[in-house]
N, C-alpha and C positions, 0 to 999 in steps of 0.2 A: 701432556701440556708442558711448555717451557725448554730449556736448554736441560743437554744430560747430567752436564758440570758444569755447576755456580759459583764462584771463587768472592769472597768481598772482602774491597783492598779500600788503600788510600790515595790521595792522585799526588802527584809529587811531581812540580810544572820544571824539576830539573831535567834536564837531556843528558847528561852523562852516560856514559855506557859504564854503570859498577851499578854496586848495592844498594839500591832505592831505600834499604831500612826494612826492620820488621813490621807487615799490613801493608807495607807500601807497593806500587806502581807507579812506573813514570815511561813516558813516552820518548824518539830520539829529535824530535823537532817541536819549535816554540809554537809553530801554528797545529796545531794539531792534527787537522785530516789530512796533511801532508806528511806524513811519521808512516818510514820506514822498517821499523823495531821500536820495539817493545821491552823495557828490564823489567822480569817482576820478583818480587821476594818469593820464598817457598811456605812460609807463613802466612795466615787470613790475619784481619783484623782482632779476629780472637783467640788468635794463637796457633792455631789447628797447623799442623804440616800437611801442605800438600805436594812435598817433593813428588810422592810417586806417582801421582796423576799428573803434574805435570810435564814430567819425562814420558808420556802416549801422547801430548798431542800432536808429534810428528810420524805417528804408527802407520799411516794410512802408506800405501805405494802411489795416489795419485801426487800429481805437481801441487794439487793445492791442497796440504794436508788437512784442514778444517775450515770454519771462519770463527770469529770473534767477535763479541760485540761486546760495549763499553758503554754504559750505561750508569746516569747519577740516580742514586739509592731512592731518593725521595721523589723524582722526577724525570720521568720514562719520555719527556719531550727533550733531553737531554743526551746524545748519544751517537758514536762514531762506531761503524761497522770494517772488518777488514778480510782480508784472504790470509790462510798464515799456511807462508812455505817451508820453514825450516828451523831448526830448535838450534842453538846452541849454550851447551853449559857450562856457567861461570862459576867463578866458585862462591857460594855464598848469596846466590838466585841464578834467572832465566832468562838466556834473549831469545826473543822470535822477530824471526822477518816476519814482514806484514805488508799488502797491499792494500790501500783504502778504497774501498766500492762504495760508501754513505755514510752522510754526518747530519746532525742536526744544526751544525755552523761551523764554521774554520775553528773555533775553540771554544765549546760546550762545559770545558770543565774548567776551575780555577782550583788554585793550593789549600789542599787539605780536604778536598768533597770525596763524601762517601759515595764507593762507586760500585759497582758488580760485572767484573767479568764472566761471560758469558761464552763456553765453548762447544760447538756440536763440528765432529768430525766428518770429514767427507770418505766415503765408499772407496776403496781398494779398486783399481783401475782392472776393466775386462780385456781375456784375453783375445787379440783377431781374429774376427771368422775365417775359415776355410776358402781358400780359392775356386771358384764354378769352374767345371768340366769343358773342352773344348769341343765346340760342333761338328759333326761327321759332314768328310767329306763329299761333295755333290760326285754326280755317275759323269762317266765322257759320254761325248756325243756319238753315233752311229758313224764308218767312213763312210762315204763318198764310192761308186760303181767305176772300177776301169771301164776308159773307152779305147774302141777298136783299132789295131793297130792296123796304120795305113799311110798315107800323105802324113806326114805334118802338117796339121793344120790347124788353127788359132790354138792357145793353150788353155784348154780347159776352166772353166770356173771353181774356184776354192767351196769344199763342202763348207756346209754350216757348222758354226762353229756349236757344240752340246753345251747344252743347257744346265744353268750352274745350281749344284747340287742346294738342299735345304737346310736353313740356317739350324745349328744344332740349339738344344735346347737350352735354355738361362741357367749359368748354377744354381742350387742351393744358397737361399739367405743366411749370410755369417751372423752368428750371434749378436745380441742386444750389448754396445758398446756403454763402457763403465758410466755411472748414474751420473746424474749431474750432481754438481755440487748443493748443497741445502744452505735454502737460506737462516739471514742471522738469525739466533735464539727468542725463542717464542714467548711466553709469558711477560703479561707490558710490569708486571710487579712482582719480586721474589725478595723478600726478610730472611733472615738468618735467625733459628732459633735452638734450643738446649733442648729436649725432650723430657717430660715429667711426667713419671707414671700415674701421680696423683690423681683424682677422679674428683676432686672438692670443685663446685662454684668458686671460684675466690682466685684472686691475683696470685699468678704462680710463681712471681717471682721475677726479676730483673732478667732478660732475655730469654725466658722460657715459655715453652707452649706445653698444655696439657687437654688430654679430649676426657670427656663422661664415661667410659666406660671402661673393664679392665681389659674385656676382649675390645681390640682396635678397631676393628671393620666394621663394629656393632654400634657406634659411637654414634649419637645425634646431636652433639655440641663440641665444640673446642672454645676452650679460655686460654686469651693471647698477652702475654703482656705488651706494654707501648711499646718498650724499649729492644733491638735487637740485641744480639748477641758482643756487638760492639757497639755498646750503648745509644746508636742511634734512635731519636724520638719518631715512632711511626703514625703519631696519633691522626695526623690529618688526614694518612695516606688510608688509614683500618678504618675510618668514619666514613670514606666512599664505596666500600665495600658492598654497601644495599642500596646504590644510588642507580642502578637499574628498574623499569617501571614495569619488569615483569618479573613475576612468580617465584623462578631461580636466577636469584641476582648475579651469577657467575659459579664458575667449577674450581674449587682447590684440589690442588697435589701438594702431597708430605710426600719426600723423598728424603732417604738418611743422604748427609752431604757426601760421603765418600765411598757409598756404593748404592749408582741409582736401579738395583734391582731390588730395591726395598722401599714399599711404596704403598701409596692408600690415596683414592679418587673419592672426591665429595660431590653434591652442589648443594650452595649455599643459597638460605632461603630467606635471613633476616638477620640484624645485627640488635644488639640490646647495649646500651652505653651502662659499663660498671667503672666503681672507682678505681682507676689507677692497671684495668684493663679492660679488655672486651669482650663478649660471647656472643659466637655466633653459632645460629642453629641448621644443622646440616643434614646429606642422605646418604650413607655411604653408596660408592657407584662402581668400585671397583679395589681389590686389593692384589700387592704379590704374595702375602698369607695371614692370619688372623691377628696374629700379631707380630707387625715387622719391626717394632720398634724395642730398643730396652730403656731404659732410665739413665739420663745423663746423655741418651746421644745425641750427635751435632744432624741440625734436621734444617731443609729450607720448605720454606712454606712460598707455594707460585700459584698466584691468583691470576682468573683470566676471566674479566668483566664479560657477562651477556649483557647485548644489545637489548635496547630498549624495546616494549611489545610493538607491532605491526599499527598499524591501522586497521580498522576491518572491512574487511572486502563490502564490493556494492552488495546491496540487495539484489538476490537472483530473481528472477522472472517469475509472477504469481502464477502458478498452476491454472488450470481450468478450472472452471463453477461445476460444480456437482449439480446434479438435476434436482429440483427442487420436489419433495416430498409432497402426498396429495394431503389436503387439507382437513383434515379432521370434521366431522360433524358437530352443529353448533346444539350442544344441549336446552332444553325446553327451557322458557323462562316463565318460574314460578309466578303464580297470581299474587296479585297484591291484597292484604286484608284491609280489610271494612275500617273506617277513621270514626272513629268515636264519639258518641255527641257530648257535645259541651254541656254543663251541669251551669243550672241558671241560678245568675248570681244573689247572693243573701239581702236583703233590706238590712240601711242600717239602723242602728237601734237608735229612742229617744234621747236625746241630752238629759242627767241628773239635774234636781235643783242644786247649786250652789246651799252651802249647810253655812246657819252663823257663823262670825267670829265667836271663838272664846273668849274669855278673861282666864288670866292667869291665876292658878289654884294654887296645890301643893307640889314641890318638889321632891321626888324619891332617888335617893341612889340606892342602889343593890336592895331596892323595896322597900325601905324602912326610911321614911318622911326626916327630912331636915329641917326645912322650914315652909311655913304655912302662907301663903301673901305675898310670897319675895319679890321685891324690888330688881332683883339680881341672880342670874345663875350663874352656880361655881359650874365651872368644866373639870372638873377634877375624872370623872368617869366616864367612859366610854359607853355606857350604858343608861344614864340620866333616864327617867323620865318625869314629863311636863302633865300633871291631874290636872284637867280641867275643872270649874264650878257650875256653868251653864256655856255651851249643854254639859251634864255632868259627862268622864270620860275621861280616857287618859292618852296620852301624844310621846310617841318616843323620841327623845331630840339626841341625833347622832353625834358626839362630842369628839368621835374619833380622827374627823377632819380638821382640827384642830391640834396647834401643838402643845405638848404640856411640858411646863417648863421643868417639874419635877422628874421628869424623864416615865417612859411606858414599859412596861412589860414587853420584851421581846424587840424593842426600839422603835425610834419611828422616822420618818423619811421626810426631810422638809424641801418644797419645790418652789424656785421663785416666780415661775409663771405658766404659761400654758404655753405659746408660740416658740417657735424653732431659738429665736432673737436674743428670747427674755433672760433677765440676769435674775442670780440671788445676791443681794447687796448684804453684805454684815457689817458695822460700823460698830466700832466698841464705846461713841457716845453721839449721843444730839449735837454736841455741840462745835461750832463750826473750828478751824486748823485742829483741829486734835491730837493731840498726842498720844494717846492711850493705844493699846495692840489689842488684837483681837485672840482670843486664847482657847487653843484646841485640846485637847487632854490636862489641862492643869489639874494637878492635885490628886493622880492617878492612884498614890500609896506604893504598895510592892508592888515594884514591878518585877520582881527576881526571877517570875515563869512566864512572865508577857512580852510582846514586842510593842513598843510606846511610840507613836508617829508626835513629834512637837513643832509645833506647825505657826505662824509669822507672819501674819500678811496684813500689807500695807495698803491704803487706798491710796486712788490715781489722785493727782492736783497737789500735790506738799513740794511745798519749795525749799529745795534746802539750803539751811540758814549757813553759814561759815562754820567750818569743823563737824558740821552733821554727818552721819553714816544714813544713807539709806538701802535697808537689805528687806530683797524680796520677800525671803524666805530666812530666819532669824531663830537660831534656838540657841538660848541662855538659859543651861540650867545646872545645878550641883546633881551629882551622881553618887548618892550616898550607897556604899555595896557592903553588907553586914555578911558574907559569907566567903571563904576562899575558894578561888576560881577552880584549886584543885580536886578539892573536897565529891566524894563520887554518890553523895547522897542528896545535891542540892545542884540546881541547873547551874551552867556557866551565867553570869549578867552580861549584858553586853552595854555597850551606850554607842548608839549608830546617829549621826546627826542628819544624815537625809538616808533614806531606805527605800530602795527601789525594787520589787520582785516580782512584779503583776505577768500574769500568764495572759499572752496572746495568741488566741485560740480562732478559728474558721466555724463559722454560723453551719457550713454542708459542706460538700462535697463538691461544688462546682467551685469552690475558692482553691485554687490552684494556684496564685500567687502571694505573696503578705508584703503590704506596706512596712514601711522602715518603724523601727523601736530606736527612740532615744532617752536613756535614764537621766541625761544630765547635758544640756544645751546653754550655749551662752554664745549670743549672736550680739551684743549690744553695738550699736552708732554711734559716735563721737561726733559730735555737729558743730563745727562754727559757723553760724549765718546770721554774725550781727556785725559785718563788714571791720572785723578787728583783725587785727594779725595775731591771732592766737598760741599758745605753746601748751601741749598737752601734757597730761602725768604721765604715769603709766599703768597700760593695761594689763590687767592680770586674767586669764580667761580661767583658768583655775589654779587658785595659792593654796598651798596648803604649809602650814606652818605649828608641827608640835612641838611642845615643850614638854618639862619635868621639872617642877619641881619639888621642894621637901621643907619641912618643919617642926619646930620641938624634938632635933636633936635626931628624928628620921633620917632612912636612907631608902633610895630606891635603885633599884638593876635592872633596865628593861632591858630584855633579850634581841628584842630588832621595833624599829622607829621605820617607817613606809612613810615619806612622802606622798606617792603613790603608787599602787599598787594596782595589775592587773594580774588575775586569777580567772580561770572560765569554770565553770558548775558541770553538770553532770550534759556529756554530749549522747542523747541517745542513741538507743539501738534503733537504726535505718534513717539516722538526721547524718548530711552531708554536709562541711565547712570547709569551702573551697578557704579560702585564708584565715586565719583568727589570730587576729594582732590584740594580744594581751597587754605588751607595753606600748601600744597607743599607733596611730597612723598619722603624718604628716604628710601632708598634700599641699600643692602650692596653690598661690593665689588665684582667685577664680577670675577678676578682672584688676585689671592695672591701669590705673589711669594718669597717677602721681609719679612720685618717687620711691621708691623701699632701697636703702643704702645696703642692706644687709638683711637675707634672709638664711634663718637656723631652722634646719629639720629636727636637731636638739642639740643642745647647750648647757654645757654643764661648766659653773663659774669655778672658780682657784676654790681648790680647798687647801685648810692649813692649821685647824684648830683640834684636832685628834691627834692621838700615837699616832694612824697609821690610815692615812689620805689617799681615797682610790676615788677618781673622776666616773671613772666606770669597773662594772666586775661582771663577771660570766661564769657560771658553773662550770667545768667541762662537760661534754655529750659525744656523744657518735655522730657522726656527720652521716646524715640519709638524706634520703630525699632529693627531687629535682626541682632547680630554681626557674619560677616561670620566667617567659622572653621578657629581655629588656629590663629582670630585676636581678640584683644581686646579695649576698645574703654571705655574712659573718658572725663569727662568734669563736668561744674556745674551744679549742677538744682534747676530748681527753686523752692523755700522752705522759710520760713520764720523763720531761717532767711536762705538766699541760702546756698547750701553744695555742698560739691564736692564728685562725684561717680565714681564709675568703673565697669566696663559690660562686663564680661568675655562670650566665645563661646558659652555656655550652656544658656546663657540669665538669669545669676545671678546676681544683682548688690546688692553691696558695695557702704555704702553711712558716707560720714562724715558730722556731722550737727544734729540736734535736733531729736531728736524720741519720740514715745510715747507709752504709756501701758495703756488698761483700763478695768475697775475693774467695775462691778454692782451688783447690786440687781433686781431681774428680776421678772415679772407676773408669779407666781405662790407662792411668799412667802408675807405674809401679811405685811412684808413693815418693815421699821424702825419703832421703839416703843417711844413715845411722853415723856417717863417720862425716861425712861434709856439708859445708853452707848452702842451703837450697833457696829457693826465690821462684815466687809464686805471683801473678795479679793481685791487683789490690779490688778492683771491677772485674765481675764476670769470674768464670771458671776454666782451667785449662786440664787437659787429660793426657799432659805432654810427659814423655819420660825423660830426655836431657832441661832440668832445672838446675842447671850448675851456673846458666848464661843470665845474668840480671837482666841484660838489655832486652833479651824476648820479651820481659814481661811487666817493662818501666810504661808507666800509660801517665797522660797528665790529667791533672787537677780541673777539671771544668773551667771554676772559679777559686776566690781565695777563701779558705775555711777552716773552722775552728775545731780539732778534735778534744772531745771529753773523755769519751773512755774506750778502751777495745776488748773486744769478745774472743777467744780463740780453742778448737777443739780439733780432735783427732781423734779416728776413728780404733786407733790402737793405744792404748797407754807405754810410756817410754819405758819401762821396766824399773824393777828393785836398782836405788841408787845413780839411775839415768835420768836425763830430762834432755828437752828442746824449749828451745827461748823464740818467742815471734815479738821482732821488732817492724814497726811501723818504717819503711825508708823514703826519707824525703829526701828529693836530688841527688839522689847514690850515698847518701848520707843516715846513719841512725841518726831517727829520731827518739824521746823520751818516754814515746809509747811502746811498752815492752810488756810482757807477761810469760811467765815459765812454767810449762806441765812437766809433773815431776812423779816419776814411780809408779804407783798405780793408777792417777788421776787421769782422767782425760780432757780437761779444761780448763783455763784460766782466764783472769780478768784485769784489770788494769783501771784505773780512775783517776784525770788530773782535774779538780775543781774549776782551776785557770785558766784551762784550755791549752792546747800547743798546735800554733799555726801553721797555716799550709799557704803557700803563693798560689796563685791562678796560675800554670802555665809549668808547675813543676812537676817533674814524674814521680811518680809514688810507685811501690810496689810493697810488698812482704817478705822477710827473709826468715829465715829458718836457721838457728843454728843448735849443735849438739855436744852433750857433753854424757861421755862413756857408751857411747854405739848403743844410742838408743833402739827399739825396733822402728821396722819402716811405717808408713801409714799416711793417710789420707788426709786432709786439714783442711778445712773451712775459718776464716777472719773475716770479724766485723769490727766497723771503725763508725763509731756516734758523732755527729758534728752539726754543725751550723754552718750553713752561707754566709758569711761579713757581709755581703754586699746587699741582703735583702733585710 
């Protein structure tokens, strides 16, 4: 799959025949699919030399040494095809002639787009076949018979002339003439990535790829970062990667970039979105050995999308009916039993006489006589009974239907009627506007082990007078607490002014759904309809307003004051909660009929009356989780120092707070040099061995940014009395970012509080310098900062 050699430059819309620059290409005409040559640097966009590959691609003996195809990194609709006939060497890059066969438009590309050249060579020209043998000559014809010598007389007729010999046989076919030329490079997508032997889930790092396993071929995942190797963002392009509607959504090849007989065949079968890269899960389907890759090498990753699944074919033709089986014998049908005679019904009995009235006798409670005659029964007991005098006899009269106001043994349950309708009314007097309240637990005592419900309720019809409060629900009371809350031998006290905990539970099993629970509702209507032009106060749906205070020379320290507070209790094992919004859910208005000048999903007024005034605050946390469609979702994370982010539906985050870039020199280039100034990337990694040249390795600033502090290490310590100094260089200039590894150490640090700025647009790189021939080595810099512009 794809081209054999992948090259990725930069497009440079000059036409010059010189030095397009390091990563650069440029073409020799302004229209592009008219361009006859081609300059290109020996350098990729990540530094990599590829002089010596590209001194082959005039190797071949045919006229048309290869083709090329030019294609934008992010957008494979983008893209000019050519012939390439001849190389010539400049100094300091490469021209090739070029004839154009296809374009995607007269000029597909503009200044600065990441691009990929694409080279597959054509076949060494075959040599002529053999010239076919000539055909044997046909026989002559028979003479012709002398005649008799005599008169002369008429002269003779001419023999027939012989018949012409047969045609010889066709030569031998000359050999199979040289292959056609192949067309442009195959794979409609190819990244540049670093190679990571690591085998962790997790983001590997700015331009690199890493697969699951230590053996290669065995591998059933790779994790990709977004960005390539020349920090291009591929997030859009690695998210259509499973956007095939069948099974294996496309075939990957890993090839090392600068020798493609080192290689590993996948297909890929689903993507999983992680933060900051992606994993997808694979089958190995072919390698050139178990493990072709090593750590740190330069590797292209070529995706080639399968087609989405078929249709499915019609239904074939239903076979023939099989002969129908013979039909079973119908077994006997039992007799039916004998129906039982009906039992003749019972006569009903006489009607009693009716028995006298009594007169009332004596009164017993608990069997021992109260009073004799009474006028009056007490209901004090649930067991009374009523002695009759004539007829003599005694009447048990049930008092437990009744309420007592002394209260009962075990409680008792008061009902205000019998129908579905019916109310229980309590009124705290007879008497008509009233003011009195009606009082539920007054007068409880300790409550220091109980929980106390104080309860307020108003009846309907009171008009409220000027400056009156009317509250549904109303508890005024003192909260006297005679123990301390810390104290491990006496419960904590609490004082809850509404307490909501009621367990809502399913009568069976067939209840499969549950109605909505509300602890706390406030819906009320604001009405004018006494034709005035009204102005209202204002609505509080819920205020909450504590205070503190202190007296006789007291002080107090509360540790934290809630407004309000959302908390969730215990979620059990096999309960599922699709959302649980603790600090509250704003939803917009359900019907609009008026005007609303201004609606707040929440609002928090100027604060200014403490040390130290936060409108809002956030714990840090790890950012997990995915945010469903259409929501989005912030807060801080944890960081050092914390930032605040934002996680849009696609699972992008936005983060304010410190970042980093970093810059190496990697296992394959013999290292920093002991007596001279070296210069390294400041983004990404190079395994180049001439770092003597700044300009290889100057890349620019995104945007404009704030550096705090820099990291920097080597894989060898500079020796007894030696060191190297890593300065931060802005625009070929030190900058004040500096740090020195010294003697035995192998890293250092740097920290400016103030930060030291960077322009959008200026080159940055690393430099290296040495004092007393340090040893060589390896070095990896990072550099902390801030975007200004976000």
């Amino acid at each position: 799959m794809g081209g054999a050699i992948t090259v990725a430059y930069t497009f440079d819309t000059t036409t010059t025949n010189a030095d397009p620059g390091s990563g650069k290409l440029r073409l020799n005409a302004a229209t592009e699919n008219t361009a006859t040559a081609t300059y290109v640097n020996p350098l990729d966009t990540g530094a990599t030399d590829w002089t010596a590959v590209l001194d082959t691609f005039d190797a071949s003996s045919s006229t048309v040494k290869g083709q090329v195809r030019l294609v934008k990194t992010n957008d494979a609709t983008a893209w000019l095809t050519f012939n390439l006939t001849s190389r010539t060497t400049q100094t300091g890059y490469r021209e090739f002639a070029l004839t154009n066969t296809g374009s995607s438009s007269a000029n597909p590309f503009a200044n600065g787009d990441a691009l990929l050249l694409l080279f597959e060579r054509t076949g060494d020209q075959g040599a002529t076949g053999p010239t076919g043998t000539t055909g044997a000559t046909g026989s002559t014809g028979a003479t012709g018979a002398t005649g008799a010598t005599g008169a002369t007389g008429a002269t003779g007729a001419t023999g027939a002339t012989g018949a012409t010999g047969a045609t010889g046989p066709t030569g031998a076919t000359g050999p199979t003439g040289a292959t056609g030329a192949t067309g442009a490079a195959g794979g409609a997508i190819t990244v540049a990535y670093t190679f990571d032997t690591t085998t962790t889930n997790a983001d590997p790092g700015n331009g690199k790829l890493r697969l699951n396993a230590a053996t290669e071929n065995t591998a059933t995942a790779t994790y990709v970062d977004l960005l390539d190797t020349g920090a291009t963002d591929w997030t859009a392009v690695l998210d259509t990667f499973d956007a095939s509607s069948s099974t294996v959504k496309g075939q990957v090849r890993l090839v090392k970039t600068n020798d493609a007989t080192a290689w590993l065949t996948f297909n890929l079968t689903s993507r999983t979105t992680r933060t900051g890269y992606r994993e997808f899960a694979l089958t190995n389907t072919g390698s050139s050995s178990a493990n072709p890759f090593a750590n740190g090498d330069a590797l292209l990753l070529l995706f080639e999308r399968t087609g989405d699944q078929g249709a499915t074919g019609p239904t074939g033709t239903t076979g023939a009916t099989g002969s129908t089986g013979a039909t079973g014998a119908t077994g006997a049908t039992g007799a039916t039993g004998a129906t039982g005679a009906t039992g003749a019904t019972g006569a009903t009995g006489a009607t009693g006489a009716t028995g006298p009235t009594g007169i009332v006798g004596t009164i017993k409670e608990d069997a021992s006589a109260v009073v004799s005659n009474p006028d009056t029964i007490n209901f004090n007991e649930p067991d009374a009974t009523l002695v009759t005098n004539n007829p003599s006899g005694t009447a048990k009269v049930d008092t437990s239907q009744y309420a007592l106001l002394a209260g009962r043994s075990s409680g008792q349950t008061l009902k205000g009627g019998t129908a579905a309708g019916d109310t229980l009314d309590l009124r705290a007097t007879s008497a008509s506007n009233y003011t009195g309240t009606v009082h539920v637990g007054k007068g409880v005592g300790n409550a220091s082990s109980t929980s106390v419900q104080g309860l307020t309720l108003w009846a309907d019809g009171i008009t409220a007078a000027s400056g009156a409060t009317l509250s549904g629900v109303y508890l005024n009371s003192t909260f006297t607490q005679s123990n301390n809350a810390s104290a491990a031998t006496v419960p904590t006290p609490r004082m809850i002014a509404v307490d909501d905990s009621h367990t809502h539970v399913a009568s069976s099993s067939s209840v499969t759904s549950f109605s909505s629970d509300t602890s706390f509702r406030s819906a009320p209507t604001i009405k004018s309809d006494q034709g005035a032009a009204a102005t209202g106060g204002t609505y509080e749906g819920l205020k909450t307003a504590p205070g503190c205070s202190t007296a006789n020379s007291s002080t107090l320290t509360m540790s934290k004051m809630y407004g309000l507070r959302g908390t969730a209790g215990t979620i059990g094992s096999g309960c599922t909660v699709t959302d649980l919004y603790l600090g509250g859910n704003a939803e917009d208005i359900s019907t609009l009929n008026g005007t609303v000048t201004r609606a707040w999903g929440w609002h928090a007024g100027a604060l200014s009356k403490s040390t130290a005034d936060f409108q809002f605050g956030a714990t840090g946390q790890t950012v997990t989780g995915t945010v469903p469609s259409g929501e989005g979702a912030w807060g801080t994370e944890t960081h050092t120092p914390t930032r605040f982010y934002f996680k849009n539906d696609s699972n992008q985050i936005w983060r304010l707070g410190t970042m980093s870039i970093t810059g190496a020199i990697t296992t394959g280039s013999a290292g920093l040099a002991g007596t001279a100034t070296n210069y390294f990337p400041a983004i990404g990694t190079t395994a180049n061995n001439n770092l003597g040249t700044e300009s290889s390795f100057q890349m620019t600033a995104p945007a404009s940014i704030t550096v705090y502090a820099i990291a920097c290490a080597v894989d060898t310590a500079p020796g007894s009395g030696k060191s190297r100094a890593f300065t931060l260089r802005n625009a070929g200039s030190d900058s004040t970012m500096t740090c020195t590894i010294s003697g035995t150490s192998k890293a250092c640090t740097y920290t400016d509080s103030s930060g030291y700025a960077i322009t959008g647009g200026n080159y940055i790189n690393w430099s290296a310098t040495v004092t007393s021939n340090p040893a060589s080595a390896l070095a990896t810099c990072v550099l902390f900062y801030t975007v200004d512009a976000f």
